[in-house]
C-alpha positions in Angstrom: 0.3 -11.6 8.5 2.9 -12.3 5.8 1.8 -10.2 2.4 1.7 -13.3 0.8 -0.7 -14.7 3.1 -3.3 -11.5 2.2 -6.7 -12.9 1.0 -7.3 -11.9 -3.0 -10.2 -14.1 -3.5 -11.7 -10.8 -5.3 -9.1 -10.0 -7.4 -8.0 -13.1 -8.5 -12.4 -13.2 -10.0 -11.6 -9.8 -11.5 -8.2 -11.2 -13.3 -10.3 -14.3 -14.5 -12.8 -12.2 -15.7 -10.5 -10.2 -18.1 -9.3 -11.5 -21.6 -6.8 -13.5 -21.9 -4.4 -11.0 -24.2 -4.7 -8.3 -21.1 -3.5 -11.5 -18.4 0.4 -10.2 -18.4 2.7 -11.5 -16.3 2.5 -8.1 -14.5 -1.0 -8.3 -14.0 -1.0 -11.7 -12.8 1.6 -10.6 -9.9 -0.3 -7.8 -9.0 -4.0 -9.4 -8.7 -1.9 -12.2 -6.2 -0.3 -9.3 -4.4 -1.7 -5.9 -4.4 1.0 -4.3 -2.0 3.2 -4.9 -5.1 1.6 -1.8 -7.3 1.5 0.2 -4.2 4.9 -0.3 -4.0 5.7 0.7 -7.8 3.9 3.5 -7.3 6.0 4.9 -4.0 9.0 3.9 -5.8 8.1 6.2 -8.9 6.9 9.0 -6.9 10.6 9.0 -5.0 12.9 8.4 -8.2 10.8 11.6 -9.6 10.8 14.1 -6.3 15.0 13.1 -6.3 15.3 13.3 -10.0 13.1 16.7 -10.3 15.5 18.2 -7.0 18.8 16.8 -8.5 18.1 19.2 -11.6 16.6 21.9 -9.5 13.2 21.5 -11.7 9.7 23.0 -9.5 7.4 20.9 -12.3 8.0 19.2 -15.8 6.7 20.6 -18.5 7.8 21.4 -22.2 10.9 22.6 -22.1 12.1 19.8 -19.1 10.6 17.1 -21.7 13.1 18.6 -24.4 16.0 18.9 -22.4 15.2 14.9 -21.3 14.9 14.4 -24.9 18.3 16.1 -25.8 19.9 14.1 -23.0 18.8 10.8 -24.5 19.8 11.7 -28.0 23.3 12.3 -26.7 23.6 8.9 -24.7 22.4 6.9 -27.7 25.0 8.3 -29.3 27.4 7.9 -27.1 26.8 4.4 -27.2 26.7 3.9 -30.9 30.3 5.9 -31.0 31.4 3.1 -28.2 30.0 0.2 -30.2 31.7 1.5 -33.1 35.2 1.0 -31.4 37.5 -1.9 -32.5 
């Protein structure tokens, strides 16, 4: 059976039932296909387990959060000094 063939007759009532403000776009595509969010979710969890062995990091905690944050800093201005350029 194709995954856009899976019945969703349940979630489609629960994404009626919701306000109209919290209907995204995303949540409309996952309420037709629920493999979809399963999917992000595998996806995240294996960009984080490479990212987390690339810089030899066990966990993230406070100090990983400020060396991310240093990191950031430095490529926005990176890009500013590139933008700057004539």
């Amino acid at each position: 059976m194709a995954v856009g063939t899976l019945p969703t007759r349940g979630v489609e009532y629960t994404a009626e039932a919701l306000r109209p403000s919290e209907r995204s776009r995303l949540w409309r595509k996952l309420s037709r296909n629920p493999l979809a969010l399963l999917g992000g979710v595998m996806v995240f969890r294996m960009a984080n387990a490479a990212a987390r062995a690339q810089l030899g990091w066990k966990t993230i905690g406070p100090r990983e959060v400020e060396t991310v944050r240093g990191l950031a800093r430095e490529l926005v201005a990176s890009l500013e000094r590139e933008g700057r350029r004539p």
